[in-house]
C-alpha positions in Angstrom: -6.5 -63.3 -20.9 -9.1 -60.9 -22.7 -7.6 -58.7 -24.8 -8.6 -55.3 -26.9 -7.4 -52.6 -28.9 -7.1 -49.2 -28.7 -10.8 -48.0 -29.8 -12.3 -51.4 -27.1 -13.0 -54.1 -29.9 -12.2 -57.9 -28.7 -9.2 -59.5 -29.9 -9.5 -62.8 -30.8 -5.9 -64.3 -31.5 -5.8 -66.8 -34.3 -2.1 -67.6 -34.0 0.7 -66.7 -32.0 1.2 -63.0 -31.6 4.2 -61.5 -32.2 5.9 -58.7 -30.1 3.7 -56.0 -32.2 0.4 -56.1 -31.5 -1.2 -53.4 -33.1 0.7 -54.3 -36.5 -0.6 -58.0 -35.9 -2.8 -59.2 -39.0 -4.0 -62.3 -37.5 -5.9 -60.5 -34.8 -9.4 -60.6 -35.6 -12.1 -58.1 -34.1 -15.3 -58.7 -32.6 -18.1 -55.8 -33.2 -19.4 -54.8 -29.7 -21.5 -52.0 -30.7 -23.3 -51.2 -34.2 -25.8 -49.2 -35.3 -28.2 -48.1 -38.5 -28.2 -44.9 -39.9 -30.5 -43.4 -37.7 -28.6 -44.3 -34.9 -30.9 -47.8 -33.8 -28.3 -50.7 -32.1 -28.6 -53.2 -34.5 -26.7 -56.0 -31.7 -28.6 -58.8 -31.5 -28.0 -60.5 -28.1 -30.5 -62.9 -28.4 -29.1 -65.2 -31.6 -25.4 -65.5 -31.1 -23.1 -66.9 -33.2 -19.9 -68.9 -32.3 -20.2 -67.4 -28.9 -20.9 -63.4 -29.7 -23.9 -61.6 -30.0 -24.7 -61.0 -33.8 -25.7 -58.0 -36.5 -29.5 -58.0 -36.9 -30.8 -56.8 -40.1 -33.5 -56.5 -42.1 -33.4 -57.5 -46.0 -35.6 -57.5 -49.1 -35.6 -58.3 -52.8 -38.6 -58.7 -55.5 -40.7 -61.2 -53.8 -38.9 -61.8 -50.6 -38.2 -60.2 -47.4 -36.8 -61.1 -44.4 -34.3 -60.8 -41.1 -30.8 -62.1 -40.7 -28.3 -62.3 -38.1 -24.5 -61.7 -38.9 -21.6 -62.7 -37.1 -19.8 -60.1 -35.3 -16.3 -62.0 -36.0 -14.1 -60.1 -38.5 -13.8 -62.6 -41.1 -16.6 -65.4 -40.0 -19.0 -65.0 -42.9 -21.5 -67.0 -40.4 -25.5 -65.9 -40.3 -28.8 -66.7 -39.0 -31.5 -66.6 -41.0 -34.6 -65.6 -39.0 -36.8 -65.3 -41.3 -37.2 -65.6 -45.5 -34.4 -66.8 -47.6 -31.1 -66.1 -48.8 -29.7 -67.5 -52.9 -26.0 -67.4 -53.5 -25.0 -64.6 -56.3 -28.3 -62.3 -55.6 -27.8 -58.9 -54.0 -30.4 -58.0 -51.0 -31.2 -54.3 -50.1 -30.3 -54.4 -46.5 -32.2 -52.4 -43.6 -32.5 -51.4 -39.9 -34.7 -54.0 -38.6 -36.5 -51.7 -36.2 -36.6 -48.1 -37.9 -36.9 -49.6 -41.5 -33.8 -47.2 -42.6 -31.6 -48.5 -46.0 -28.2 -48.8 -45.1 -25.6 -46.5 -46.8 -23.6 -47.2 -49.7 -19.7 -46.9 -49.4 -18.6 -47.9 -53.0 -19.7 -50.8 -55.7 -18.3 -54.1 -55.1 -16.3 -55.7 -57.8 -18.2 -59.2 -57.0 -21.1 -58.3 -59.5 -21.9 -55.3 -61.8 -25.0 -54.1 -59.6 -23.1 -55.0 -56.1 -22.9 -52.4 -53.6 -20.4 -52.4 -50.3 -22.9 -50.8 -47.4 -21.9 -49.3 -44.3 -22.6 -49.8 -41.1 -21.6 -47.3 -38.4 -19.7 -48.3 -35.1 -21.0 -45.2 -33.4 -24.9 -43.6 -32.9 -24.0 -41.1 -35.5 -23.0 -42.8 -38.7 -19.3 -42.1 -38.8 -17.6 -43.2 -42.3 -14.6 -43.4 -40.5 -15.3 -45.2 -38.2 -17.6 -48.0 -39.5 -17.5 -52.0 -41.2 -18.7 -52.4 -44.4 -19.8 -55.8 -46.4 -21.0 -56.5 -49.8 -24.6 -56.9 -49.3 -24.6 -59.9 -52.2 -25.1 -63.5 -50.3 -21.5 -65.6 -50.2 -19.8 -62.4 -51.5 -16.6 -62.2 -48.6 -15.4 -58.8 -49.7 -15.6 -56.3 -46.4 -13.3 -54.2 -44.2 -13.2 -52.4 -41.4 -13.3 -48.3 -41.9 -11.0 -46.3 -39.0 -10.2 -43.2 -38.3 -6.8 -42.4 -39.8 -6.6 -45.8 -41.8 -8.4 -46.0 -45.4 -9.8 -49.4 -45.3 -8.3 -52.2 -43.2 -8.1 -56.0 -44.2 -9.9 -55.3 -47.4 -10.4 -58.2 -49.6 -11.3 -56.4 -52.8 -9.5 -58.2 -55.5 -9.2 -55.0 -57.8 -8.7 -50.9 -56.3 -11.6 -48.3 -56.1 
């Protein structure tokens, strides 16, 4: 049986639920819908991973540039590399891969001294409440999902803003 929450994200059961749902923590979410800063869908139905259409986005460093695909699974750190390549421990400015626009910076990430958690918006207008947000240095797993009325869900930050 297909489940989902209140705003219509997937919920993908990775244990037995209990009786209360929407205080489970072992629910996981799959993004349906996500978009740049200038509104552009950034789903990318054509390279999915474990079974769900990804994140596309765009990336770039000194010397390298490139395109990636991210799971949409809350908590699968899983991507695609389309194109370029990716080094554990090095930050990446990331981008929309069809307007070109930087994605927004939440708050630094504690992973590294220039690290940076970005946003990206759930809606066509960029919504800071209602958004996900990732470090954009490779292998870092610090993210969270940003809702309206909640500060910052599932947050794996190992020290506070």
């Amino acid at each position: 049986m297909v489940q989902f929450d209140k705003d219509g994200r997937l919920i993908i059961p990775i244990t037995k639920r209990g009786k209360d749902k929407d205080k489970d923590k072992n629910a996981k979410y799959v993004i349906k819908k996500a978009y740049c800063p200038n509104g552009c869908n950034i789903i990318d139905v054509n390279h999915p991973i474990n079974g769900f259409p990804g994140l596309r986005i765009k990336y770039k460093r000194p010397g390298v540039e490139g395109e990636l695909v991210l799971s949409a699974i809350e908590g699968d750190f899983d991507k695609i590399i389309l194109s370029g390549s990716l080094e554990e421990g090095v930050k990446d400015e990331l981008y929309c891969p069809h307007c070109g626009e930087m994605f927004k910076k939440l708050v630094s990430c504690n992973c590294k001294e220039d690290a940076d958690m970005v946003i990206i918006g759930l809606t066509p207008h960029l919504d800071f409440n209602n958004a996900i947000t990732f470090c954009n240095v490779t292998g870092c797993h610090n993210g969270s999902y940003v809702k309206s009325g909640d500060i910052l869900r599932h947050i794996r930050l190992k020290e506070g803003f």
